[in-house]
C-alpha positions as CSV (number, residue, x, y, z in Angstrom):
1,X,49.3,1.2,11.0
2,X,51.4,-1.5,12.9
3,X,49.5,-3.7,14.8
4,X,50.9,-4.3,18.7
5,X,51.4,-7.4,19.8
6,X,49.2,-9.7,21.7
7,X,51.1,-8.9,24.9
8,X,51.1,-5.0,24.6
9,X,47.3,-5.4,23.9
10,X,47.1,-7.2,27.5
11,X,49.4,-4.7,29.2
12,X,47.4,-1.7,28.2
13,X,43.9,-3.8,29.6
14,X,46.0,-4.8,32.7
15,X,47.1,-0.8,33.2
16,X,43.5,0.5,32.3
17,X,42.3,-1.8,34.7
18,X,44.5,-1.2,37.3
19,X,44.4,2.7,36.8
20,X,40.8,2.0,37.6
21,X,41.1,0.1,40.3
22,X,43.4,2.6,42.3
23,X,40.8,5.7,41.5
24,X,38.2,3.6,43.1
25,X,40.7,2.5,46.1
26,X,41.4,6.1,45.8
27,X,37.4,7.2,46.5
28,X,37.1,5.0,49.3
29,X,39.9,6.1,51.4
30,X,38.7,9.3,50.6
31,X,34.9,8.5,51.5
32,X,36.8,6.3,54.9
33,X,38.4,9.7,55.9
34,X,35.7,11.7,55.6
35,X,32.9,9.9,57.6
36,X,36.1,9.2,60.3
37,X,35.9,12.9,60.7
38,X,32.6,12.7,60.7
39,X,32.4,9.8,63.3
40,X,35.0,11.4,65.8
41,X,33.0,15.2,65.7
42,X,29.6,12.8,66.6
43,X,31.7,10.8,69.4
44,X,33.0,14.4,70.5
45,X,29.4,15.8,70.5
46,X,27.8,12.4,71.9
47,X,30.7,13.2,75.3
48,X,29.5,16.4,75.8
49,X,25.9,15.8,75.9
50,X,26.7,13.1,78.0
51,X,29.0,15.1,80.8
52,X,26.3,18.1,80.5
53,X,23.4,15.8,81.0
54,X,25.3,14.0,83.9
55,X,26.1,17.1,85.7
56,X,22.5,18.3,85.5
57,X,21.2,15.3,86.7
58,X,23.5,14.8,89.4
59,X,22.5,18.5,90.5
60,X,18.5,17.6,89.9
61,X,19.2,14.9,92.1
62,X,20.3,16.9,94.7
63,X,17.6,19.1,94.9
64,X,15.3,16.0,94.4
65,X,17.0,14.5,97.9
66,X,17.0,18.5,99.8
67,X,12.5,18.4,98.6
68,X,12.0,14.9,100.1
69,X,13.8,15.6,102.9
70,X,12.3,18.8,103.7
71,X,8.5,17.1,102.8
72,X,9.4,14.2,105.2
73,X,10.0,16.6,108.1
74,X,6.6,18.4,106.8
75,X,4.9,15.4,107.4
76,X,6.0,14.2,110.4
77,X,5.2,17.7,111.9
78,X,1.4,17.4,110.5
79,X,1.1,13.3,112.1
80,X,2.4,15.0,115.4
81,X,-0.4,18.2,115.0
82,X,-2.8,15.1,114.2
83,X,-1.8,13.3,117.3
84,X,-2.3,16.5,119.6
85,X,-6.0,17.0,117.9
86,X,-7.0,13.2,117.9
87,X,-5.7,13.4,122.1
88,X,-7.6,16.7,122.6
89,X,-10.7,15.2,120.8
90,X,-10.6,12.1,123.3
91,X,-10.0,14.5,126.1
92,X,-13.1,16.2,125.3
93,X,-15.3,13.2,124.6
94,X,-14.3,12.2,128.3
95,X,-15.5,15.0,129.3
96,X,-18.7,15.0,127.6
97,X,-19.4,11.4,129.2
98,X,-18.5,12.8,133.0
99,X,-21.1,15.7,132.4
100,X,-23.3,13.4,130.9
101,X,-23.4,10.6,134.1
102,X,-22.8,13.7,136.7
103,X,-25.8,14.9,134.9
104,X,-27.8,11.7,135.1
């Protein structure tokens, strides 16, 4: 039962110690390569959603433009029918007045 040395008592805390150290650096290079995986398969995912909703909206907005379009020429077909109506309604009142005084 030889007793080691003061300095060979140091070296084995310095090499526990360090053997420690390195299986924690160890555990977070493995933890720092698994949530980069993780991270690039979410920016992959977040891209796709992104070009899918893009193209839909683009398309959406397309449709949107071809409806307003197609209800503006709607209404400018209904203020011209209304036009006509209001004209033939005036026309008729006239009327109504010159039989009225002819009548008188």
């Amino acid at each position: 039962n030889s007793k080691c040395p003061s300095g060979c008592r140091i070296q084995g805390l310095m090499e526990k110690n360090d053997n420690e150290l390195l299986r924690k650096i160890e555990k977070i290079r493995s933890l720092l390569n698994q949530h980069k995986t993780k991270h690039s398969s979410v920016d992959v995912v977040s891209k796709q959603t992104y070009e899918i909703l893009r193209e839909k909206l683009t398309l959406d907005s397309g449709q949107l433009r071809q409806r307003i379009t197609d209800m503006k020429i709607k209404i400018d077909r209904q203020q011209k029918a209304l036009a006509a109506l209001k004209d033939r309604v005036k026309d008729q009142v006239v009327e109504m007045q010159k039989l009225e005084v002819q009548r008188d």
